[in-house]
LUMDO-749776 format. One record per residue (C-alpha): z, y, x. Coordinates in steps of 0.02 Angstrom, whole numbers, padded with zeros to 5 digits, always signed. Layout:
N
ZYX;...
***
This chain:
756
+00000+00000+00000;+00045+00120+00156;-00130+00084+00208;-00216+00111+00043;-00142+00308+00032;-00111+00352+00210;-00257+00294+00301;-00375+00398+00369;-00497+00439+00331;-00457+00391+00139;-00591+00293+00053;-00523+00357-00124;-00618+00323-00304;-00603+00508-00344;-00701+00577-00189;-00861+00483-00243;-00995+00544-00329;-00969+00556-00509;-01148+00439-00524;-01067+00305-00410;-00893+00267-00540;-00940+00183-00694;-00855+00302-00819;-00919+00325-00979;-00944+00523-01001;-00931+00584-01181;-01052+00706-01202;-01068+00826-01375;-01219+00769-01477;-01294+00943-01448;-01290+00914-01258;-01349+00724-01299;-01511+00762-01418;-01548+00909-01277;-01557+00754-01144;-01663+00634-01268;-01774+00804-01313;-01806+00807-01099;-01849+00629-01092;-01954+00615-01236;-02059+00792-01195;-02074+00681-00997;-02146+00539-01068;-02256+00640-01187;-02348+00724-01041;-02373+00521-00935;-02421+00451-01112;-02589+00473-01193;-02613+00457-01371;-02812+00436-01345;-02823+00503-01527;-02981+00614-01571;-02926+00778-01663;-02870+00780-01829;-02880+00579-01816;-02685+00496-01882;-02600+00406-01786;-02431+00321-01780;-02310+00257-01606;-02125+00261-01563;-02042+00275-01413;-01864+00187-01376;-01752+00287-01268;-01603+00175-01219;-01419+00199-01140;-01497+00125-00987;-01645+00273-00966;-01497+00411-00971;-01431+00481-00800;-01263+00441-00862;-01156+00315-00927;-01145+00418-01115;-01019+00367-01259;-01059+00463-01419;-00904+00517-01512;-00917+00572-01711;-00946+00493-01894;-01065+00466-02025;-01098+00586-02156;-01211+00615-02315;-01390+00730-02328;-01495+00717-02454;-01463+00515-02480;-01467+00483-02308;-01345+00444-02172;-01317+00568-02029;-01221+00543-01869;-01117+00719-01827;-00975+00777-01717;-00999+00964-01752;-01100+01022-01646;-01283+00923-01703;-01307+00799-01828;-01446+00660-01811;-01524+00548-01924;-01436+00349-01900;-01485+00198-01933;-01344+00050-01954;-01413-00123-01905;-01365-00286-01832;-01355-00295-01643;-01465-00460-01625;-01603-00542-01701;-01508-00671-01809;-01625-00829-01879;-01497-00829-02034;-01429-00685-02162;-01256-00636-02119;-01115-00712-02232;-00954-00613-02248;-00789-00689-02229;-00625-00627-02259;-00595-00564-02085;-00760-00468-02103;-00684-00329-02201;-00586-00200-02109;-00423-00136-02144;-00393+00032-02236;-00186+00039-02204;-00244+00034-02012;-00336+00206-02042;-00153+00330-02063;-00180+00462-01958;-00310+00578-01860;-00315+00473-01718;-00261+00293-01683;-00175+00236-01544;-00256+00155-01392;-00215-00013-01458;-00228+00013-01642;-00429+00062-01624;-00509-00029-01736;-00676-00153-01699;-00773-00209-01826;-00805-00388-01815;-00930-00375-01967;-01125-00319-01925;-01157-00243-02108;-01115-00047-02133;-00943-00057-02236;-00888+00106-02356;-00754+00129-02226;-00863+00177-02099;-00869+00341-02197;-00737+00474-02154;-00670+00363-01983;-00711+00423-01823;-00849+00318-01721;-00860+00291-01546;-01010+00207-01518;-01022+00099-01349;-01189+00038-01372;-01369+00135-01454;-01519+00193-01437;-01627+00336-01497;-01796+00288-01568;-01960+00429-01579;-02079+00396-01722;-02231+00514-01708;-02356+00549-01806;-02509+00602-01772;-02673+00695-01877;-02590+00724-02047;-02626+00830-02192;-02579+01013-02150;-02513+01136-02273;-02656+01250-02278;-02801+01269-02169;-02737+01426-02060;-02603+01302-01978;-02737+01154-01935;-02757+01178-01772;-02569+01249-01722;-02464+01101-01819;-02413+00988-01672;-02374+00812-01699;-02241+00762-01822;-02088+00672-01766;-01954+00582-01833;-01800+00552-01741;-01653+00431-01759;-01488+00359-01679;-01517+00156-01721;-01331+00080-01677;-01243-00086-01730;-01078-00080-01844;-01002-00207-01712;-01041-00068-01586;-00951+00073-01690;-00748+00064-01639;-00653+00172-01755;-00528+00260-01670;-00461+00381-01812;-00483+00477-01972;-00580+00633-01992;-00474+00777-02090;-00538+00806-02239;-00604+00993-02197;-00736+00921-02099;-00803+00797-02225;-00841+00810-02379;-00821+00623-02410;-00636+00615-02362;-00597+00758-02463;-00667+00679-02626;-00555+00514-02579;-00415+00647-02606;-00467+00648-02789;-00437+00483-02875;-00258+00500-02794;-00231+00667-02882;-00294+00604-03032;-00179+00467-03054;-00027+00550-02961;-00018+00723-02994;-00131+00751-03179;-00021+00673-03297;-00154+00751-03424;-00300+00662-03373;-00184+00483-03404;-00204+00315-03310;-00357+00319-03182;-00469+00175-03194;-00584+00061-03072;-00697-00097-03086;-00742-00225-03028;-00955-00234-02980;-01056-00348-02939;-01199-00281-02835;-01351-00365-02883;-01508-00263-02821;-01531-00086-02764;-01688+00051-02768;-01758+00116-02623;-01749+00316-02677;-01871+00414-02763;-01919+00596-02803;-01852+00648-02976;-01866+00839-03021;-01696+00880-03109;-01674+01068-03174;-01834+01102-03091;-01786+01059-02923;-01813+00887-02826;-01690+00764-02773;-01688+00570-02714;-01650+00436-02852;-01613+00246-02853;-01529+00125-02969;-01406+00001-02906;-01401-00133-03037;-01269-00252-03040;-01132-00327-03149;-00949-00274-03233;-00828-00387-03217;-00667-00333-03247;-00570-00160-03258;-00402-00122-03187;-00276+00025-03271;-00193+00107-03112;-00015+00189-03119;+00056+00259-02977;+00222+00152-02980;+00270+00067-02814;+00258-00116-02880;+00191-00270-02809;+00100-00356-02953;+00005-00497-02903;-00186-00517-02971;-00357-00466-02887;-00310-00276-02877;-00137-00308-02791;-00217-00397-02639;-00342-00245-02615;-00210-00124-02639;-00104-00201-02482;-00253-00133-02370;-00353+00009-02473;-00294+00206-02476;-00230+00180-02660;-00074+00057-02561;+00038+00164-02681;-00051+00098-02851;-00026-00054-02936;-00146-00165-03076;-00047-00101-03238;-00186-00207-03322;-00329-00311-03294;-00436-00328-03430;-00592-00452-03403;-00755-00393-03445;-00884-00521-03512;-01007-00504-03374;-01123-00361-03435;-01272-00290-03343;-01254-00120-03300;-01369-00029-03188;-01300+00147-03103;-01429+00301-03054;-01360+00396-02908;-01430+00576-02843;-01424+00595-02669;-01309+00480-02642;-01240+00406-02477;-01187+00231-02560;-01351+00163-02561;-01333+00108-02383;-01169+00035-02398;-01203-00071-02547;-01254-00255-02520;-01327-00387-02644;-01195-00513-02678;-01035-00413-02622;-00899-00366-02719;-00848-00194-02762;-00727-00089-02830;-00811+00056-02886;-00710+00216-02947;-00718+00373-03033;-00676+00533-02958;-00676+00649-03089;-00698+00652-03267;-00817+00732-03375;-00722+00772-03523;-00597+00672-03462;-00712+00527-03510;-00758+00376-03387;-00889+00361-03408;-00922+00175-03353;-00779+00110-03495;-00880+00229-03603;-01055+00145-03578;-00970-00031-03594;-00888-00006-03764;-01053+00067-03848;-01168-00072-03728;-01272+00063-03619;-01339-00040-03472;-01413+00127-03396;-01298+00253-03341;-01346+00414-03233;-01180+00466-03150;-01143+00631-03183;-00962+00619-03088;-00934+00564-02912;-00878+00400-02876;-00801+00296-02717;-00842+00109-02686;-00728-00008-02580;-00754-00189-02530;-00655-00322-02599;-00567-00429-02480;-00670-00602-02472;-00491-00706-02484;-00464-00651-02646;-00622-00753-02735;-00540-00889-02675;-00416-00899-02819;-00470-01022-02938;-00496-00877-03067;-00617-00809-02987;-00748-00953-02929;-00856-00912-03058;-00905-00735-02977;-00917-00814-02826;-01052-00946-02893;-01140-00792-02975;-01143-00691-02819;-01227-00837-02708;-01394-00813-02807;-01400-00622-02772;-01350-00651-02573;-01485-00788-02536;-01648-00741-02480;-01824-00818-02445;-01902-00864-02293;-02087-00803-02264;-02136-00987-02219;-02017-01046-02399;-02116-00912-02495;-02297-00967-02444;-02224-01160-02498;-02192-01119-02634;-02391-01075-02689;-02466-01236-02607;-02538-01363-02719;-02590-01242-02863;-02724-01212-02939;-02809-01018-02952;-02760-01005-03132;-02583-01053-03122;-02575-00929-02967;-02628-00788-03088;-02502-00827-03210;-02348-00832-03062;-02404-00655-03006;-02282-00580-03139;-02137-00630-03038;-02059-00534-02931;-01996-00613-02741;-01881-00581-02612;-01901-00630-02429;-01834-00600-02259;-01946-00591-02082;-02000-00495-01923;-02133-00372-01950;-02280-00420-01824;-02413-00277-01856;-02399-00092-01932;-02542-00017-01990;-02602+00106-02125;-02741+00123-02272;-02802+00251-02366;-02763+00270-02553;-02921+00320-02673;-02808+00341-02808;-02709+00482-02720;-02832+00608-02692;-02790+00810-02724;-02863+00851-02895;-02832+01047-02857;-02981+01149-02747;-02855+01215-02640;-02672+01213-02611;-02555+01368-02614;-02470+01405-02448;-02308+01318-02411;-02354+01195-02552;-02413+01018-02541;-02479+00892-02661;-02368+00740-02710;-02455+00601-02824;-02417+00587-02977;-02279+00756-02992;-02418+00866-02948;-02357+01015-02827;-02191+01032-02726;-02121+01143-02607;-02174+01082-02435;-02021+01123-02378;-01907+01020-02505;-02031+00895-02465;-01960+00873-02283;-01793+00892-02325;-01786+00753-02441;-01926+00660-02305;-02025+00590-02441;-02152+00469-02371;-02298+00589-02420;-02235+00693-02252;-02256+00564-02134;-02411+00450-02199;-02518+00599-02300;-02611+00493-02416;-02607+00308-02360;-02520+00162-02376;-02420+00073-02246;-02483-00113-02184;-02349-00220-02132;-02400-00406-02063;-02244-00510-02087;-02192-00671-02009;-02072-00797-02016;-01948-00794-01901;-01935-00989-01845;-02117-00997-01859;-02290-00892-01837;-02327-00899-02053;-02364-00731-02097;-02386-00629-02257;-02479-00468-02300;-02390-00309-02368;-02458-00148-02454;-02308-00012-02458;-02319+00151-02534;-02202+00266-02491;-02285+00431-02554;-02146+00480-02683;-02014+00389-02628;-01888+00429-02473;-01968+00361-02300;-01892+00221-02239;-01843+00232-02047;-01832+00071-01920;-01997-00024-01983;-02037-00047-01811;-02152-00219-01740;-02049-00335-01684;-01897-00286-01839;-01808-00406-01941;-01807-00343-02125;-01763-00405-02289;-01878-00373-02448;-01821-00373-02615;-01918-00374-02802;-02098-00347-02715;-02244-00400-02809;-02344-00530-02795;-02537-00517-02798;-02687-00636-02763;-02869-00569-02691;-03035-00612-02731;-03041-00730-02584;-02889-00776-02652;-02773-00720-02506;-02586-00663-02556;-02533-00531-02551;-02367-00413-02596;-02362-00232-02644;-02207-00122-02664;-02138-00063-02839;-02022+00050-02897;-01888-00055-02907;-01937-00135-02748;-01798-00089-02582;-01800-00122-02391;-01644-00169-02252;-01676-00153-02086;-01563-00300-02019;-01606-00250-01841;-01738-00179-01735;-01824-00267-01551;-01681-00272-01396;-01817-00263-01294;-02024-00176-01310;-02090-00362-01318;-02231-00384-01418;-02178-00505-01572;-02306-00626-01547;-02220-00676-01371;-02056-00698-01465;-02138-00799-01593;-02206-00927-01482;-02031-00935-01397;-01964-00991-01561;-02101-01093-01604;-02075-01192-01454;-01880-01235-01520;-01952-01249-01702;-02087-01348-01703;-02026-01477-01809;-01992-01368-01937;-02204-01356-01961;-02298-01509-02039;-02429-01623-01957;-02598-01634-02065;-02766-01710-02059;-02937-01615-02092;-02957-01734-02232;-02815-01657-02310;-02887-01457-02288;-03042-01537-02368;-02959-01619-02503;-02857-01447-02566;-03003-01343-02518;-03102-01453-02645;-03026-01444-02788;-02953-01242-02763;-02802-01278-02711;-02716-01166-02535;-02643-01234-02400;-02530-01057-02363;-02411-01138-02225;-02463-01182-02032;-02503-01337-01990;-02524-01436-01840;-02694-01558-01824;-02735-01688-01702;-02928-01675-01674;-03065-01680-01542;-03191-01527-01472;-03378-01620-01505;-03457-01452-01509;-03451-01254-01449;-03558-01170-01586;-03526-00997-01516;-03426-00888-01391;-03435-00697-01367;-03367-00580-01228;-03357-00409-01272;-03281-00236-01180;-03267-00100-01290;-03215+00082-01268;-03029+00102-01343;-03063+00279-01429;-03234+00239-01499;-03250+00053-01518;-03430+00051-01425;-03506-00049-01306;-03524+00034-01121;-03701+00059-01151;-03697+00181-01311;-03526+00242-01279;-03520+00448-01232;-03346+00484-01211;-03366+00525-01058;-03463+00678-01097;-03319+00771-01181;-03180+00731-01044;-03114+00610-01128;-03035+00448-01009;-03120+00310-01048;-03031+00143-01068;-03096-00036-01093;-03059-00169-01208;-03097-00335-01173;-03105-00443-01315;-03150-00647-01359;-03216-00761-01506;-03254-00926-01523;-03314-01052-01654;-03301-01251-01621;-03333-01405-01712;-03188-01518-01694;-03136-01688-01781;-03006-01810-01813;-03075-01954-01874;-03039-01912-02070;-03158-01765-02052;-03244-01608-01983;-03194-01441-01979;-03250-01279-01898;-03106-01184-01808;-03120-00991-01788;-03017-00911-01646;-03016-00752-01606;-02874-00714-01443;-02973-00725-01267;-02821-00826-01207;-02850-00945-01335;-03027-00945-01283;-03005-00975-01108;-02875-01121-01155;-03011-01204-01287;-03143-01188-01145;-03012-01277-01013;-03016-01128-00888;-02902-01072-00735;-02827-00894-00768;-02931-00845-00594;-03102-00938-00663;-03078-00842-00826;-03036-00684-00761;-03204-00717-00645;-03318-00710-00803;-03211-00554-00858;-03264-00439-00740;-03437-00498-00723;-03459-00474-00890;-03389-00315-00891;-03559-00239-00850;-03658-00299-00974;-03535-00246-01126;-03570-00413-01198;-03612-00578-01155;-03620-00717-01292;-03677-00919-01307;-03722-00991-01487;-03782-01146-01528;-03905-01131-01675;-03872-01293-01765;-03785-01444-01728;-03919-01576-01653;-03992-01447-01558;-03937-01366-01393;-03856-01182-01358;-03923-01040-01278;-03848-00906-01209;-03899-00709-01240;-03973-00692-01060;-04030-00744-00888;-03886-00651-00788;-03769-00737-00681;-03626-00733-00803;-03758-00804-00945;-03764-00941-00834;-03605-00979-00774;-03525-00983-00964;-03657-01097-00995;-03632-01220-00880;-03445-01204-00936;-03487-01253-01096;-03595-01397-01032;-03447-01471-00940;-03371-01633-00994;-03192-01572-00974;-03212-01482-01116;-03242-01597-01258;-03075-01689-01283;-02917-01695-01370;-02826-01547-01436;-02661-01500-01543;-02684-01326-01620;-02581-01224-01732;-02702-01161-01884;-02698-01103-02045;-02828-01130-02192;-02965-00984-02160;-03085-00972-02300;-02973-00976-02480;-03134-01000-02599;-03172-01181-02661;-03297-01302-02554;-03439-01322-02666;-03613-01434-02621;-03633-01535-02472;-03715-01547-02303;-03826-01659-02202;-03830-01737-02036;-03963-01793-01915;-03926-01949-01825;-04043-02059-01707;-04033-02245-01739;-04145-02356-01617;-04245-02195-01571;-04283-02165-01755;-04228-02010-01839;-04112-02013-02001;-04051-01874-02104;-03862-01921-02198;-03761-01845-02324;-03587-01766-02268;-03437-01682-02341;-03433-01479-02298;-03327-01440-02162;-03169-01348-02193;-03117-01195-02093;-02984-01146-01995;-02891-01031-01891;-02829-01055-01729;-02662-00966-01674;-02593-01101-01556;-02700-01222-01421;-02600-01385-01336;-02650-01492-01230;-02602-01669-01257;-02492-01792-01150;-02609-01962-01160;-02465-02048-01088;-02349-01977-01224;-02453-02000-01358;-02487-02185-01322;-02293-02210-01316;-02280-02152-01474;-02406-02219-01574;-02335-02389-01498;-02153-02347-01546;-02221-02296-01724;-02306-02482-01725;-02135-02577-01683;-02061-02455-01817;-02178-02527-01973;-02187-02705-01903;-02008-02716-01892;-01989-02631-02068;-02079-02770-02149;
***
C-alpha cells in the first residue's frame, strides 16, 4: 500500500486521460443530439445518395454507443406529444422507440416477476441499491413518470429524399427530410427515481385519482376496472373542433369493477394484491362486482397509452376525472355502449401475473391466450395450401395476424391519391380523403403523408426460422407514421387483410383497424438474407421435402404450394444464362448509358439469371434463379473462375447463352472470349448432377395442355407426349454428400423391412 501512494513517480487512475478510464459520462440530451447532429452531417458528406433531382428516396443510418467519442449514459424519462413517446431531460426531447434488445424466435410471455414494483418508486431518487432493472423487454405504464438511465441505445436517421413540396417557390431549397429517433430496450432502461410532478404532466394527473377518492368526499367512491386488452389502432387523423389530432381505438374486454375507499384495510381479492405494489397502497376493494365479459372498445386523442398497451395483458384502467361526476365506463356498461370516446383522462396499470392464478380467475386467463398468440409467416402461408381459387376468394374476408423480420422496404405510387385541386395554397398540403390541412399540423402530428407523399410502403416479410416470405401494401397517408420499420426488424402485424392477385399471389394490405409493434430492430447492419440462411441452416427440418410430381399435381388442378420446399433432382439441361452490368442511377447498359456527361459517378451493377431443366425421376420442372451466387453455385464454379467471367464481361454490358429448345444445342450471344469460355462451362460434365435446392412454386396459374418430346430410338426419330413442366424458384443451391445419401437411403431400407 506504501508503494501504491508514495512511489514515485505515481502511476495514479486520475492523471490519465479522461479517454483512457472507462467512465460513463452523462451528457445533457442537448449536448448528446448536438454530437449525433456532427456525426450524421460527417457521414452525409462520405455518403452518396446517387438520387437524380426531385427523384424519392428512402435510407437510414444507425449511429451507435460504440461510434461516440465517449462512453455516454443518457439520463431522463419518457413523456407524451401528440400520441407519441418522447425521451426528455429538460434540456431536448427526442423521439424513442421502446423495443426488445435481441431478435427473439418466440413472442415474449410475461410472468409474474415481469411486472415492476410501484411501492419501490417513493421518492425523487432511489438509492444506489434500490435502482430498479426491469427484467421485462415490453414498455410497462410505469416507465412513465420514473427516471431512466439508459446503459445501452442507439440513434437511428431515416431520410427521405424527393418528396412533394409545399408550393413550387420552395422546390429547389427544401433539403432532405429526416426523421430522428432514440431506439432503446426496456431491459436497458434502470429506473433510478421519480420525476416531481412539475416536470410531467403524467405524474401530476396520477395525483388525481388519489384526490378524488381522498380528499372530494363530493365526487363519492372512485372506481377502476378491470380490461382486457384485445387489439389496438395504429392512430389516425380525425379533425375535432376544426383542428386535427391522432385517433385509435383500443378494443378489449370489462371484466370486473372495483369500488375504492380510502380506508387502510387489507381485504383480500384481485384488487388487494395490486394495491400491495401500485400508488393507490392506501385503497382497498370495498367491492368487486363481476362484469359479464362485455366488449367495449375505447377512442383515445393523443394519447400516450397506445404504446404501453399489449394484446392479452391485464389492466386496470382508471378514471381521472369526472365529467359530471359521471364515469363514464360504468355509464356505457349499464346502457350497453361498446364505443366510448373518452372525454376524461384515464391511467392504466398492469396487473400482477400471480394473481390469475387464483382459481377464480382461470377463465380470463384462457381468454387472454387467444389475443397473445400470434402467427408465423411460414404458419400463415400453411394455412392457404391445398385450396382451391374459389375457396381462396371466399377466406379473403378474414382478417390475420402474423409476426416476422422485414427483408425488403420499398415504395409504390397510389393512383387513387392524386391532388384534385390545380394548385395548393402556401403552407397547405393535400391529405387524401380530408382534403386540405395545415402543413404544419401535418408534421407535428407526422402523418405518413409527410414522409412517403403519395405512395404506399412495400414491406417483403419473412419468417423468422425460415426464408417464406409474404408481400405487404401499407398506407400510411392519414394515419401517424410508424418509426423502426427498418430491413432486418422483427415486427408483429395485427387485423391486416388478406388479398389474392390475378396470378393468384397473396397478398396483405393495411386497414384502419390494422396496428404495427416493432419488437426490435437489427444489432448489427447485416443484410437479412445472411441472417436468414444462418437460421435456415439450424431450421431446416422445420421445411418439408417434396417431389416435382407433387408441384405438378397442385399446379394441375389450381391448387398453391405457398410454403418452401426442399427437392431432390438432377441438372439435364442449361436453357439460358445472362450476365449483365448496369449503371446504378440509370439502370442502362455501359453502351447507352450517359451519366457521365452530367458529372454524375458512375457505378456498376453486376447482375445474373439462369433457367435449367432439372428432374427427379417423378417429373420435370424448369427452375428460375435469379442471385449470381446462385448462378455461379448451379454452374459448379470457383469464386476466382466466376469472378474471371465477371470482369471480362464487364466490357461488353452483357453476355448471355440460351438454348433454343430442348433436343437442340445452345448458343451463346457472341464470338468473344467470354462467349466462349461460359460456353464451354456449360458444356462441362461437372455440371449436370445432383442438386438440393430451396424453391418455392413460381407461376400460381393452373397447368393447362401438354407438351411433346423428341426422342431417338435405334437412330429413328419419335415425337412423345409429356406432362408440362412446373416452375420454380430457386433461393437455396446444396450440393449433395453421395456418401451420406447412400447411408441413408440404406438406413431408411432396414427401417421398412424391419417394420414389416
Amino acid at each position: 500500500m506504501f508503494e501504491e501512494f508514495f512511489s514515485n513517480p505515481h502511476h495514479c487512475i486520475v492523471t490519465k486521460p479522461m479517454h483512457q478510464i472507462p467512465i460513463p459520462t452523462p451528457l445533457t440530451l442537448k449536448d448528446f443530439l448536438s454530437l449525433v447532429d456532427e456525426l450524421r452531417t460527417c457521414r452525409d458528406k462520405q455518403i452518396h445518395s446517387g438520387l437524380a433531382r426531385g427523384q424519392y428516396g428512402w435510407n437510414y443510418q444507425e449511429i451507435t454507443q460504440e461510434e461516440l467519442p465517449m462512453n455516454v449514459i443518457l439520463l431522463g424519462w419518457i413523456k407524451n406529444g401528440n400520441g407519441k413517446l418522447y425521451f426528455c431531460d429538460g434540456t431536448s426531447s427526442i423521439l424513442c422507440l421502446i423495443t426488445e434488445s435481441e431478435v427473439s424466435e418466440t413472442i415474449h410471455k410475461c410472468d409474474a416477476g415481469c411486472l415492476i414494483n410501484r411501492h419501490d418508486m417513493n421518492g425523487p431518487i432511489l438509492p444506489r441499491t434500490d435502482k430498479v432493472k426491469p427484467i421485462c423487454p415490453l414498455p410497462q405504464t410505469t416507465h412513465l413518470g420514473a427516471i431512466l438511465k439508459l446503459t445501452s441505445f442507439k440513434i437511428i436517421i431515416e431520410t427521405f429524399n424527393g418528396l412533394e413540396t409545399i408550393s413550387d417557390e420552395e422546390a429547389d431549397k427544401r433539403d432532405p427530410l429526416r426523421n430522428i429517433y432514440l431506439v432503446f430496450s426496456a431491459l436497458d432502461a434502470i429506473i433510478i427515481g421519480k420525476v416531481p410532478e412539475s416536470d410531467t404532466v403524467v405524474v401530476s394527473k396520477k395525483q388525481k385519482v388519489e384526490e378524488s377518492v381522498k380528499n372530494d368526499k363530493n365526487n363519492g367512491p372512485g372506481c377502476r376496472f378491470v380490461f382486457l386488452v384485445k387489439h389496438k389502432e395504429l392512430q389516425a387523423v380525425q379533425f375535432k373542433n376544426s383542428a386535427p389530432s391522432l385517433t385509435a381505438c383500443v378494443h378489449g374486454y370489462i371484466l370486473a369493477k372495483h369500488d375504492l375507499t380510502s380506508q387502510t384495510d387489507n381485504e383480500g381479492g384481485l384488487g388487494s394484491h395490486q394495491d400491495k405494489s401500485g400508488d393507490l397502497g392506501s385503497q382497498i376493494v370495498k367491492e368487486v362486482k363481476t362484469v359479464t365479459k362485455q366488449e367495449l372498445t375505447i377512442e383515445f386523442t393523443n394519447s400516450c397509452w397506445l404504446d404501453l398497451l399489449h394484446p392479452g395483458k391485464f389492466y386496470y384502467i382508471i378514471e381521472l376525472d369526472h365529467p359530471n361526476k359521471t364515469c363514464q365506463i360504468e355509464h356505457a356498461l349499464k346502457r350497453k355502449i361498446s364505443l366510448i370516446p373518452m372525454s376524461s383522462d384515464v391511467r392504466f396499470e398492469e396487473i400482477n401475473t400471480r394473481v390469475l392464478l387464483c382459481d377464480d380467475y382461470k377463465d380470463w386467463a384462457l381468454l387472454a391466450e387467444q389475443f397473445a398468440e400470434i402467427n408465423s409467416v411460414r404458419m400463415y402461408l400453411s394455412k392457404w395450401e391445398n385450396r382451391k381459387p374459389k375457396d381462396m376468394f371466399k377466406s379473403t374476408k378474414f382478417l390475420v395476424s402474423l409476426r416476422g423480420i422485414i427483408l425488403t422496404r420499398d415504395t409504390v405510387h397510389s393512383n387513387d391519391k392524386q391532388c384534385p385541386f390545380p394548385s395548393i395554397p402556401s403552407g397547405q398540403m393535400y391529405l387524401p380523403r380530408y382534403g386540405l390541412i395545415s402543413a404544419v399540423h401535418a408534421s407535428a402530428l407526422g402523418l405518413g403523408y409527410c414522409y412517403l407523399g403519395n405512395r404506399s410502403m412495400v414491406l417483403t416479410v419473412q419468417d423468422i426460422l425460415t426464408a417464406d416470405s409474404v408481400k405487404m401494401y401499407l398506407d400510411f397517408s392519414t394515419r401517424m407514421y410508424p418509426i423502426g420499420l427498418l430491413p432486418g426488424a422483427v415486427v408483429t402485424f395485427r387485423h391486416l387483410q388478406q388479398h389474392i392477385s390475378k396470378q393468384g399471389n397473396l397478398y396483405l394490405t393495411f386497414e384502419a383497424c390494422s396496428s404495427i409493434r416493432i419488437e426490435s430492430l437489427p444489432m448489427t447492419t447485416i443484410p437479412p438474407s445472411n441472417q436468414t440462411k444462418k437460421n435456415l441452416s439450424q431450421h431446416s427440418s422445420l421445411i418439408e421435402l417434396r417431389r416435382i410430381i407433387d408441384y405438378f399435381n397442385f399446379q394441375s388442378h389450381g391448387k398453391l404450394i405457398c410454403t418452401l420446399s426442399y427437392v431432390l433432382c438432377r441438372i439435364i439441361a442449361i436453357q439460358k444464362i445472362s450476365l449483365k452490368w448496369t449503371c446504378l442511377k440509370c439502370g442502362r447498359l455501359p453502351s447507352n448509358c450517359y451519366c457521365h456527361v452530367s458529372g454524375t459517378t458512375q457505378t456498376w451493377v453486376f447482375s445474373a439469371q439462369a433457367r435449367c431443366l432439372v428432374e427427379d425421376g417423378t417429373g420435370e420442372a424448369m427452375l428460375f434463379i435469379e442471385d449470381h451466387d446462385l448462378v455461379r453455385q448451379m454452374l459448379f464454379l470457383k469464386e476466382s473462375t466466376w469472378l474471371e467471367i465477371k470482369n471480362m464481361s464487364r466490357k461488353h454490358g452483357e453476355v448471355w447463352y440460351q438454348r433454343s429448345a430442348y433436343w437442340k444445342d445452345g448458343r451463346a450471344g457472341g464470338d468473344s472470349k467470354v462467349d466462349r469460355r461460359l460456353s464451354s462451362v456449360v458444356s462441362s460434365h461437372k455440371l449436370y448432377r445432383r442438386i438440393k435446392i430451396l424453391c418455392k412454386q413460381f407461376k400460381m396459374a393452373s397447368i393447362q395442355g401438354q407438351e411433346t418430346r423428341r426422342i431417338r430410338v435405334d437412330g429413328i426419330e419419335h415425337t412423345t407426349d409429356i406432362s408440362p413442366k412446373t416452375t420454380l424458384n430457386v433461393l437455396e443451391i446444396h450440393e449433395i454428400n453421395y456418401r451420406n445419401e447412400l447411408k441413408t437411403s440404406i438406413l431408411y431400407l432396414q427401417q421398412r423391412l424391419l417394420n414389416r
